[in-house]
Structures are given as C-alpha cells and as structure tokens.
C-alpha positions in Angstrom: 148.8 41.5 135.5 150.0 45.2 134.6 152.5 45.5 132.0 155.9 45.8 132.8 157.4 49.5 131.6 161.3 50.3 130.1 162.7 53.0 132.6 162.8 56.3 130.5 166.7 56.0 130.6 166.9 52.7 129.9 164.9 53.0 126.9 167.2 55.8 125.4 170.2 53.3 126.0 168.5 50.7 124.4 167.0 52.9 120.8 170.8 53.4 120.9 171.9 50.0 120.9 169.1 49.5 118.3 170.1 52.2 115.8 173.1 50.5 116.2 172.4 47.1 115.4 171.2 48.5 112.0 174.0 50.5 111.0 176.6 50.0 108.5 179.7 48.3 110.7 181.4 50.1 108.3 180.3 53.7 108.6 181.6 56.4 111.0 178.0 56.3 112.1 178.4 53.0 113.9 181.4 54.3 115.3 180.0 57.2 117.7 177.1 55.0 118.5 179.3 52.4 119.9 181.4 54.9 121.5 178.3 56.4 123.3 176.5 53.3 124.3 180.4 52.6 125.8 180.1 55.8 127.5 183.4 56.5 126.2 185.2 59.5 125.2 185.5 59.9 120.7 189.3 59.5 121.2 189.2 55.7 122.3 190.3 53.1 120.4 187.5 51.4 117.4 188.2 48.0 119.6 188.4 49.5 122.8 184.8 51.2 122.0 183.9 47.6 120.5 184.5 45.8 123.7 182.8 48.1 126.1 179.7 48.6 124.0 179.2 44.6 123.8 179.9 44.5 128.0 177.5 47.5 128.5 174.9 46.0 126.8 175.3 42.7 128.3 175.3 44.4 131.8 172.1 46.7 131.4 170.2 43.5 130.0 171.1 41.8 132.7 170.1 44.4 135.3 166.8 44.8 133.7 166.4 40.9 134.0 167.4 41.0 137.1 165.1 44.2 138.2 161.6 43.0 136.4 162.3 39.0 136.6 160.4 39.1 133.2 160.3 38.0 129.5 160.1 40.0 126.6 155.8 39.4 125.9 155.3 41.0 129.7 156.3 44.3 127.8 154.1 46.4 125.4 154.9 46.1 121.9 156.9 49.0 121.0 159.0 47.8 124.2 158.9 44.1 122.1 160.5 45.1 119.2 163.0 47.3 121.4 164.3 44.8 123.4 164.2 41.8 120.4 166.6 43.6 118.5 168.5 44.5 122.0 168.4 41.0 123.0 169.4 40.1 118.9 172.3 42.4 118.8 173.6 40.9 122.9 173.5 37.1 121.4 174.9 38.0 118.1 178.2 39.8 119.6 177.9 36.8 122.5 178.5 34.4 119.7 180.9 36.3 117.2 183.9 34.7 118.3 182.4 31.1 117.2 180.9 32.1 114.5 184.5 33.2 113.1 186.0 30.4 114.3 183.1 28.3 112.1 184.8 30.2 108.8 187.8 29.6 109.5 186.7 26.0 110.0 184.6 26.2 107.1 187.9 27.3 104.2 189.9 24.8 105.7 187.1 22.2 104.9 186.3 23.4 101.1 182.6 22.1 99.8 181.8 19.9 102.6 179.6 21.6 105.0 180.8 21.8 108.6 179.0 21.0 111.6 178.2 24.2 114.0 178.3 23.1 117.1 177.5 25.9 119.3 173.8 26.7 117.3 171.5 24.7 120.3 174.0 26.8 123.0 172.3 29.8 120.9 168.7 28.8 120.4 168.8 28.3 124.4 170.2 31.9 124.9 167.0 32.7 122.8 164.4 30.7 124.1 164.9 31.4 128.0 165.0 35.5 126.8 161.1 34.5 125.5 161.5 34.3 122.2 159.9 32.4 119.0 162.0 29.1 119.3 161.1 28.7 115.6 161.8 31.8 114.5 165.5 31.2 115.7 167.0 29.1 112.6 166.4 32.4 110.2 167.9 34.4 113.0 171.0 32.4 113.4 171.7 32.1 109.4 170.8 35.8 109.4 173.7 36.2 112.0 175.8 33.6 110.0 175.5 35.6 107.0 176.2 39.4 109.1 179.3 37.8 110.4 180.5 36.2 107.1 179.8 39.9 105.3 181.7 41.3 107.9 184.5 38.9 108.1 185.4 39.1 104.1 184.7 42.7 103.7 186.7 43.6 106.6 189.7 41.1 106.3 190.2 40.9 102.4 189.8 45.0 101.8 193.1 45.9 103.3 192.8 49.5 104.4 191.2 52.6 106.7 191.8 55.1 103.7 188.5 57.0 103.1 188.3 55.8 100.0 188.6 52.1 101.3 186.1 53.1 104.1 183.7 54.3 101.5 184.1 51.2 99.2 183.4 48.6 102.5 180.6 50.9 103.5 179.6 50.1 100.3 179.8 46.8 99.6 178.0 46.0 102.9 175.0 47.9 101.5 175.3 46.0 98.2 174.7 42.6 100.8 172.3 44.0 102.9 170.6 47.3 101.6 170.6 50.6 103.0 168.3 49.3 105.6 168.5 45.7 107.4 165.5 45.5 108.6 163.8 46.0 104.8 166.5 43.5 103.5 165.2 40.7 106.5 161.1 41.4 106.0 161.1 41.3 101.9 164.7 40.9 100.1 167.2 38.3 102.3 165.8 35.4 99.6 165.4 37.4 96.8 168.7 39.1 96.0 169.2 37.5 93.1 167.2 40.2 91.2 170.1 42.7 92.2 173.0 42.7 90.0 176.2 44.6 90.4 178.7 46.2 88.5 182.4 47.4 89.8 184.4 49.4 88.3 188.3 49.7 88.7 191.8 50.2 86.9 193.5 46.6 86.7 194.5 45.2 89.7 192.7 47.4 92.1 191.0 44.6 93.5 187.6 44.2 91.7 187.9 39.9 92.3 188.1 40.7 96.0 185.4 42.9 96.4 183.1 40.4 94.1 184.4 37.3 96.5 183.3 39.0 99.5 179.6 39.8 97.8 179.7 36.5 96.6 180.4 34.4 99.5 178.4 37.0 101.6 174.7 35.6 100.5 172.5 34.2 102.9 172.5 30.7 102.8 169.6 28.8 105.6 170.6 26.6 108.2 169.2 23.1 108.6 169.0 22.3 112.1 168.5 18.5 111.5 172.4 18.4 110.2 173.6 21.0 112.4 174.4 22.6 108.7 174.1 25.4 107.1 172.2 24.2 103.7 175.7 24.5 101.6 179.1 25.6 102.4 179.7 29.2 101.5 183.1 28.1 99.6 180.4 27.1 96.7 178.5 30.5 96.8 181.2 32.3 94.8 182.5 31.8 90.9 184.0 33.7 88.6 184.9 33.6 84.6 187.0 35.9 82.9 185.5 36.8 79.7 188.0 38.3 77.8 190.0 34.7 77.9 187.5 33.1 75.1 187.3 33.4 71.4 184.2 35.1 70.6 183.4 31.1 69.1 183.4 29.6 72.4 182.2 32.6 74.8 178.7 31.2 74.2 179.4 27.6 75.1 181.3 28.7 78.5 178.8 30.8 79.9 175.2 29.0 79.1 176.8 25.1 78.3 176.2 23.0 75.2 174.9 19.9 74.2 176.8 17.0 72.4 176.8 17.4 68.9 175.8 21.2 69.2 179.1 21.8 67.0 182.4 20.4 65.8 183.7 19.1 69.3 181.7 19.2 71.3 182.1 15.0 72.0 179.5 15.2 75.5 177.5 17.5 77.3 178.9 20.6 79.2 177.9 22.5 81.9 178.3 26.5 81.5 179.0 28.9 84.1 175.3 29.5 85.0 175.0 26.1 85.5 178.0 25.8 87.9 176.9 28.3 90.3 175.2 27.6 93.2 171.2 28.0 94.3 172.6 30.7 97.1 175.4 31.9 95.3 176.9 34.5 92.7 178.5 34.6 89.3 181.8 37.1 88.7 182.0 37.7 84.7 184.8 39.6 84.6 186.3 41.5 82.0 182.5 42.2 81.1 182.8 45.2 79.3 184.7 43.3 75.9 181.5 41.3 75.6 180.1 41.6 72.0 176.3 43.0 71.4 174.8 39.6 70.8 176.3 38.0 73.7 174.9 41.0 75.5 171.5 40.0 74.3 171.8 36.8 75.8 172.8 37.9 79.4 170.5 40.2 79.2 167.9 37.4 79.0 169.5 35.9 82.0 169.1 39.0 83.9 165.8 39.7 83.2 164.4 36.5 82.8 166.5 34.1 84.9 166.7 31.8 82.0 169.4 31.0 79.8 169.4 28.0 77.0 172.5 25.8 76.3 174.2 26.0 72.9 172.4 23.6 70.5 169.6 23.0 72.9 165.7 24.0 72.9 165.3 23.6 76.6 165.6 26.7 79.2 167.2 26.1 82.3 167.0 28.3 85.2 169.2 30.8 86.7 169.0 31.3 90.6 172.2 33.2 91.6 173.2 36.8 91.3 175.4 38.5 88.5 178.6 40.2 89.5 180.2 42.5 86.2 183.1 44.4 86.7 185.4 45.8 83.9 188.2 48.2 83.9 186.5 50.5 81.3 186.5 54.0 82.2 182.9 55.4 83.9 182.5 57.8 81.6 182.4 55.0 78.7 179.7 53.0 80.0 177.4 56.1 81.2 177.9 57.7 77.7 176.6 54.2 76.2 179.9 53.1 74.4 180.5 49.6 76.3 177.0 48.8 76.9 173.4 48.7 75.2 171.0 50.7 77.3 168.7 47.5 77.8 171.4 45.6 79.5 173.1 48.6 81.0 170.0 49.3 82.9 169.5 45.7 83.9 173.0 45.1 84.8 173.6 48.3 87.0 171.0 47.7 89.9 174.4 49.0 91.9 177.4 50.7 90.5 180.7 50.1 92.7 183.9 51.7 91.8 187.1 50.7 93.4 189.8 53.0 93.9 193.0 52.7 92.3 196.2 52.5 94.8 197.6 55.4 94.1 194.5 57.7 95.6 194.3 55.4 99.1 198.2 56.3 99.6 198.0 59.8 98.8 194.8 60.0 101.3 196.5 57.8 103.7 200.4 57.3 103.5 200.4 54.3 106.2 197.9 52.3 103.7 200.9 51.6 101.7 202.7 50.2 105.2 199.7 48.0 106.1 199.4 46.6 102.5 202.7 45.5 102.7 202.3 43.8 106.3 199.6 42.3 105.3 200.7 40.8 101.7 203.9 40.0 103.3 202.2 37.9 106.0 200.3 36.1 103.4 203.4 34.9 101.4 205.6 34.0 104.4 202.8 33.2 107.0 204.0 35.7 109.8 204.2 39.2 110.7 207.4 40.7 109.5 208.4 44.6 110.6 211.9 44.3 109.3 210.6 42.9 106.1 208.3 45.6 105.8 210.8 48.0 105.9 213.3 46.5 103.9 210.7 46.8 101.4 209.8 50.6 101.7 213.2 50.9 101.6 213.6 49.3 97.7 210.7 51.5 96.7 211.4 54.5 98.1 215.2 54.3 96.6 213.8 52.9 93.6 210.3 54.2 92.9 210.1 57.2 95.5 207.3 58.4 97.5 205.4 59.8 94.2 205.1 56.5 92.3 201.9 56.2 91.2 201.6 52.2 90.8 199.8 51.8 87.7 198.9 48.1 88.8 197.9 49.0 91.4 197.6 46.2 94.8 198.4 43.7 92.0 201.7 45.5 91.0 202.1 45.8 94.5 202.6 42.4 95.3 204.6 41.5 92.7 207.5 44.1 93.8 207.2 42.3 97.5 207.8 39.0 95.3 210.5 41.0 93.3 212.2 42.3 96.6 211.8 38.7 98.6 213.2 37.5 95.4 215.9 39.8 94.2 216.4 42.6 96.4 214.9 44.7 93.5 212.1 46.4 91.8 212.1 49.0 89.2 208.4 49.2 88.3 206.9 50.8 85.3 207.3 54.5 84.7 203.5 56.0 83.4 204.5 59.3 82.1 201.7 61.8 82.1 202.1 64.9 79.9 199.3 67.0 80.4 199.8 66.8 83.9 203.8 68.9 84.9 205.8 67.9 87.5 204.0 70.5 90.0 207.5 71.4 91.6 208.2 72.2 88.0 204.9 74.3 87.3 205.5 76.2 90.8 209.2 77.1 89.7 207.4 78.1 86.4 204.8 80.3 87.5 207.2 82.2 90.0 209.7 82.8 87.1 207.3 84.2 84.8 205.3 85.7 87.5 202.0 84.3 86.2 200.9 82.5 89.5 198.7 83.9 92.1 200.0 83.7 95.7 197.3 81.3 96.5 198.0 78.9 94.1 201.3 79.0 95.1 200.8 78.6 98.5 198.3 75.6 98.3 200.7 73.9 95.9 203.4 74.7 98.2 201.5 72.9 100.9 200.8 69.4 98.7 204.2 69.8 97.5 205.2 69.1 101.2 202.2 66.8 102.3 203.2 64.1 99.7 206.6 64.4 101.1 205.4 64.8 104.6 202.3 62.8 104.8 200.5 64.2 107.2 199.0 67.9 108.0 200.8 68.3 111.2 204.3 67.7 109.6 203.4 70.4 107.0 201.4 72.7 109.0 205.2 72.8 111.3 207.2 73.6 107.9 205.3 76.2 106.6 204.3 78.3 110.0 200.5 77.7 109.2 197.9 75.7 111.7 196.6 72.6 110.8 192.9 73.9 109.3 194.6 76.3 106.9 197.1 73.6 105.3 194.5 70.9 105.0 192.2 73.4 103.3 195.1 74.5 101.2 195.5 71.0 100.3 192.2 70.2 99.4 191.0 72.9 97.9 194.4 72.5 95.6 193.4 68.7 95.1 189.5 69.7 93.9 191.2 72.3 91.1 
C-alpha cells in the first residue's frame, strides 16, 4: 500500500502549529504564530488568537482525517513526527480546561492526591489517532506538568510589563529549557542537577517566582490510582535562612540526631529531608549564609548528599535547590557573597526580579491590575470602585512618582492600610545623587549649561510619567509618537 503524503499546504500549517507547540507561551514569538495559524490579523486579541488557533487546528485535523481515512504510521516519518506533535498540541489544548479544573481541585485537597478523572477519555483520544498506548502516561504527566507551569507562572506573576514578560519567559525556560523537546528526550527526570538563583529588592516577589518553579516539576502519573504519583502541593518548601542563629542553621537545614547537642531530646528531620522526591527546596535569604555552611550546601549541590548533625550516615538529596537573596548583582559576580566553588554550582540559572517601581514606569496600568488583583484576593471579588478608591489614597498621598521601596509587598500592605484606615503614607527613600529632574531641567536652562536635546528628551519623560503613555505626550509636545518614545528611551539609557 503506497504511503499516504501531507498536502504541500497542509504541511506548512502544520510545521506552524509545531514550532508552536515548542515555543515559550510566554514569548511574543508564540504570539504571531498563534495569530497566523488563526489566520488572524496582529491586532486581535491574545485570547481571541488563542481560541481560533486551538479551532483551526482542530478543524484541519479533522479534514485530513476525514480526506485520507488514515492513522498516523500510513505516513512517512518526517510526516510522523509532524503530525505527533500536531495531534499532541490538538489533545493538549482539547483537555486544558480539565486539567485546570484538576489544580484547582488539587489546592483545595492539600497532600492527598486527587483522582483525574478525564485521563482514560485522553488515552482514547490518543489511541484511535494511532498512537503508542504506552507511551501515553509520560505524555499526559508531560501535559500535567505544561499546564501546571503555565497555570502558576501566569496567575501568580501579576503583570504584561516587559519586564514581567521577560521574567515569565524566563521562568518557563528555567522549567523546561530553551528547547522542550531536549528537556522530554534527556532532562524531564533529571532536573534536579539544575539549581537556581533569583535575585530581587525585598518584596519583589522572589517566594512567588520560586513557588511556581517549585510546584512546576514533573511529577509521573500512575494510571492504576488514576494519580499522579504525589500531589504537587508537596513539590514546593521553603526556609528562610536569615531566621536562625548561626548555632542552629546547621541542624535546620541537614537534621540531627538525639544527643548530637544540648537539646536536642529526639531525632529531627531537616529541610532536605522534608522535601519531596519530585520537588524543590527555597533557601531564602541565601546570601547571609556563613562560608562553612556554604561548604556544606555546596556538598549537597554537587554531590546530592548531605549528613545530619551528630551523624556518620549520608542521606540522599533528590530535589532541586532554589537560592534567592536580595544582595545586589554586582556583589555576588564580584565574589563578595559567595565562594566561587558554590557560586558556580549554585548559579546553573540566574533570575532577577524586577523591582515595582520599573514594571509601573514601563507600564502605568500594572499598578491598576496589581491592585485588582490583590484586592480580589483579600475580599474574594472584583472591586472597580475599590480600586479606585485606592489610586485615589496614593496618588493624593504618595503621587504618581512614588517609587515603592517594598515593592508588591509594600503594595499590599497600603490596600490593607486603605481597606483599614482610609490611609497610607508610605516611606519616603530620598535619593541624593539622583535631582528632582524637573529641578535639574529648571537648572540647566537657568545657567544655560543644557543642550537642547537633553532638554527636550527630559522634557518628554517629565510628561510621560505624568502622562503614561507616548500618545498623551507625543499630543503635548507637537511631536509624533516615534520621536517621543525615542526621546524617552534614549533619556532612560543615559
């Protein structure tokens, strides 16, 4: 029987839906590929483009079905792996809506693993398309785990600043690699060997970001139970290292034994010991750990193996190590926080988090959909009034130049402070190498030392962190859009 052949336009549809299936969800990349497989125009909405994508490819599949009346293996192998990852991408987005509703299921729960009942509704889906029927159980944790990442990253990182943008791009790459299909073939067991370390002013959300790693880790599925092997509430712990004596730090992270000191009455586990086979550690605060504490993690990280206080026996490490600190970069890459042996073992992946202040002066609405979305966690619904009662407070109190040294943290505790009080007066951080710029501008025109350049770009950022947006400042100052944003960002590079 001849082989059955993709039509030459089918197959570019489909090499489009598979570049897509391995692209970051979270990159602008993803974005135009969706919009194209769509067929839609680049000004339609993300979900709008979303929607249509997942429909198209449903419907072309189905045609070809319908066409050839053929499974996958009457194809020639390039075709195979074309149409498996098609066919991979259709089911996942086919099943997306359960798999959500399984994590929300899943919180509410805790520890207790829940059952999924919709996983032999997906092996079908994947058998009758001619598929390895054993194969499937990696697939669907493989999906479990893309959906999770997803989930996390996308609803605990509030924020479409680029800055935010950049740092979920990120973080999905820290999950999965640069490259899915490499993570799948060699790496989706063996992360564990790839530790992280975020970096972030206090309160930026460096907790967050670890959570969403964390509880992001592929964890198999036993189809026997209708399980995954462990819930993914118990893939995720953190310690915060700066809380302990230098005395006990020791005893918290690798456990001691009775007797091992004055005490120390019965055994105790340590934080290593706590965390799970398919989970991660947070040890936050990392950068105040001592040199000979250092050592010891350092062991950990290269070894997997760490050995209780007052013991002689090694136990074994099998999760992945989360650091993050709020010491500044240039501190750790100069060598003053770290020793170079654990520095190079600890930084498989640097991730910096960006301080509030930078996501509101990229994005001016960031600021309205933190406080819509802290708001709606505290009261447990939508409120636009609220909202505005609250940008109210801070721009009569704070104004629109407050720079929110605590950042999302801060940030939540002037919503308590307004739900509370009706007030907020936050904390003044007074710079003085850096001039009120209104001030500097009036400055250099007085003594006629600034250049009408300067003057003009600073001009232009003068109004933009009033206005917010180019438009509103290109209409002040007579100029078109192009010319005030590169005013504006060639005055924010100097």
């Amino acid at each position: 029987m001849a082989q059955l052949q993709l039509p030459t336009d089918e197959r570019h549809f489909f090499k489009t839906v598979y570049n897509a299936a391995f692209a970051n969800p979270f990159s602008r990349l993803r974005e135009r590929l969706d919009r194209r497989i769509a067929g839609l125009f680049p000004s339609a909405s993300r979900r709008e483009s979303k929607d249509m994508c997942y429909r198209e490819v449903d419907l072309r599949l189905r045609k070809l079905a319908a066409i050839h009346k053929g499974n996958i293996r009457d194809y020639p192998e390039e075709d195979q792996e074309l149409l498996r990852v098609v066919n991979y991408f259709d089911i996942f987005h086919k099943f997306r809506d359960q798999f959500d509703t399984h994590i929300k299921d899943q919180l509410r729960a805790g520890d207790t693993p829940v059952k999924v009942t919709f996983a032999h509704e997906a092996r079908q889906m994947w058998t009758d398309k001619g598929f390895d029927a054993e194969y499937f159980w990696h697939y669907f944790a493989l999906s479990f785990q893309l959906r999770r990442a997803f989930y996390f990253i996308s609803n605990s990182l509030v924020g479409t600043s680029p800055c935010m943008r950049t740092l979920k791009k990120h973080l999905w790459y820290n999950v999965f690699t640069y490259n899915i299909g490499l993570y799948d073939r060699y790496l989706w067991n063996r992360m564990e060997d790839f530790s992280t370390l975020l970096l972030g002013e206090t309160g930026t959300g460096k907790g967050t970001s670890a959570r969403a790693i964390g509880q992001s880790g592929f964890i198999p599925f036993d189809p026997k139970t209708s399980c995954f092997a462990q819930s993914f509430t118990r893939a995720f712990s953190a310690i915060n290292l700066s809380q302990y004596p230098e005395t006990l730090l020791e005893s918290e992270l690798f456990g001691h034994t009775k007797g091992a000191f004055t005490g120390a009455v019965d055994n105790y586990a340590g934080a290593f010991d706590r965390c799970s086979l398919f989970g991660a550690i947070l040890l936050d605060e990392i950068g105040e750990v001592p040199n000979h504490v250092q050592i010891k993690l350092l062991q950990v990280l290269q070894e997997r193996q760490f050995t209780p206080v007052g013991s002689h026996r090694s136990s074994r490490f099998n999760g992945r190590v989360i650091g993050a600190t709020n010491r500044p970069k240039d501190d750790i890459m100069s060598g003053k926080v770290f020793r170079d042996d654990f520095y190079y073992r600890l930084c498989s992946d640097i991730i910096e988090v960006p301080p509030l202040r930078n996501r509101i002066r990229e994005t001016p609405e960031e600021l309205h959909n933190l406080l819509d979305f802290t708001i709606h966690r505290m009261t447990g619904v939508h409120n636009p009034k609220l909202i505005e009662k609250v940008k109210r407070i801070i721009d009569r109190n704070l104004g629109k130049h407050y720079q929110w040294p605590g950042n999302v943290r801060e940030l939540e505790q002037c919503v308590r402070s307004v739900l509370l009080r009706r007030d907020y007066t936050g904390k003044e951080v007074l710079n003085p190498e850096l001039p009120d710029l209104a001030q500097t501008l009036s400055q250099g025109i007085e003594e006629q030392s600034i250049a009408v350049p300067d003057l003009v770009a600073g001009y232009c950022k003068l109004l933009y962190d009033e206005k917010g947006t180019y438009e509103q400042v290109a209409r002040v100052t007579g100029l078109d859009r192009r010319t005030v944003k590169k005013h504006i960002t060639g005055f924010q590079a100097n």
